[in-house]
N, C-alpha and C positions, 0 to 999 in steps of 0.2 A: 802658846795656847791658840786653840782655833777660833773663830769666830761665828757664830750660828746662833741666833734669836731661837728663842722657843715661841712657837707659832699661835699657842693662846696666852699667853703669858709676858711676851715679850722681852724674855730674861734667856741668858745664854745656855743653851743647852749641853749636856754630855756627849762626849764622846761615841756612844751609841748611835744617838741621834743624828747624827753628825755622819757618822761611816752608815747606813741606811740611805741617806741623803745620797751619799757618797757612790754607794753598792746600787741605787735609782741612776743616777747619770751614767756611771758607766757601762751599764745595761742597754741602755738610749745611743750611749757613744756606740757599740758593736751592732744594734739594730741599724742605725742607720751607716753604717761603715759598711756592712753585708750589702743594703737597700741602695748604696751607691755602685756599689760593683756592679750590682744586676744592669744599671741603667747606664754604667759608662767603660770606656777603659783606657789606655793609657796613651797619652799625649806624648810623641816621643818627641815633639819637637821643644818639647816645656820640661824641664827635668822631674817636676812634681805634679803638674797639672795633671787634671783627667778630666776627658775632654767625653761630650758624650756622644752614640754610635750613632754614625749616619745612615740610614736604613736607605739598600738598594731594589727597588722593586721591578726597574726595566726603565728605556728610553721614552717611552710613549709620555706625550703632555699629561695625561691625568694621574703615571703611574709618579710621572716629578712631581707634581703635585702633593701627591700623597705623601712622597719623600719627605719634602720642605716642611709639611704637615705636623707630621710625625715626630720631624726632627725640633723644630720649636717648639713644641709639649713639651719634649724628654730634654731639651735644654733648660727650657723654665724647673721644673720639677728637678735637674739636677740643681740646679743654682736654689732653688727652696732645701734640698738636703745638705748642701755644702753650709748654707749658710746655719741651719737647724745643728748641722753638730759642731761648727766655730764654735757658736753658743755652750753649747755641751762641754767641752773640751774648757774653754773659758772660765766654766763654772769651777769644772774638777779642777783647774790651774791654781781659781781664788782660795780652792778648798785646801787643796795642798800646800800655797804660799801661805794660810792665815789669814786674809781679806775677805772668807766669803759670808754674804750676807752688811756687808757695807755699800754704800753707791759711790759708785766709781767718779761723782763730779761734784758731790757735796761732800761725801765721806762722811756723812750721818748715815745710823741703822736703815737699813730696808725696809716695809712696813712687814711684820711676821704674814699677813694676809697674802701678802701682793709673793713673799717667799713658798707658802704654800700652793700659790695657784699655780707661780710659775718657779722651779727649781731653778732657771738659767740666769735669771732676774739680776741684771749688776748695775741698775739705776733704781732708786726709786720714783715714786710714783709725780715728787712736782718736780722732778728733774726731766723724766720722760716727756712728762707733758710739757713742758718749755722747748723743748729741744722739738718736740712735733710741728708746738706750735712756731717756731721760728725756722723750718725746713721748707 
């Protein structure tokens, strides 16, 4: 049996509910899998990495500038998608194992609130904040 809190009720939901949830994330997963390509491509020196494009605009001081620029946005912004669909991916893993909607460091329910704001959610809310506050 799966695991999924009903969101006003905090009682475990159907199978519906559940594959919706389900049908949301992996909608999220293919958005941002497309939204990666756009901005990277393949690392051949890493068997899986993907690394992202170093834009060439010419030799001249201001045109390296613009390079280095350029390229540390579109690294950051990679590294915010990568880690955006870990999450994702994460979620549909708990969904498919039976775990999701548990927290991953107490193994008490998630709050149904904190599952609707966020689908990816695998702590809840005084685990999160302990762990913020001790980082």
């Amino acid at each position: 049996m799966f695991i999924i809190f009903n969101f006003m009720e905090n009682q475990v939901v159907d199978q519906t509910t559940l594959d919706r949830v389900k049908a949301s994330l992996t909608k999220e997963q293919i958005r941002l899998t497309n939204e990666l390509a756009n901005y990277s491509r393949k690392d051949y020196h890493e068997s899986d990495r993907i690394g992202a494009k170093f834009p060439e605009y010419g030799d001249k001081p201001d045109e390296n500038a613009q390079e280095i620029s350029e390229y540390t946005a579109t690294v950051a912004e990679e590294r915010l998608l990568e880690d955006s669909l870990s999450d994702v991916e994460g979620a549909l893993k708990r969904i498919n194992e039976g775990g999701y909607g548990i927290c991953k460091y107490c193994h008490n329910p998630i709050n149904s609130k904190r599952l609707l704001a966020r689908h990816t959610a695998s702590s809840c809310i005084d685990c999160k904040t302990e762990l913020q506050q001790n980082a």
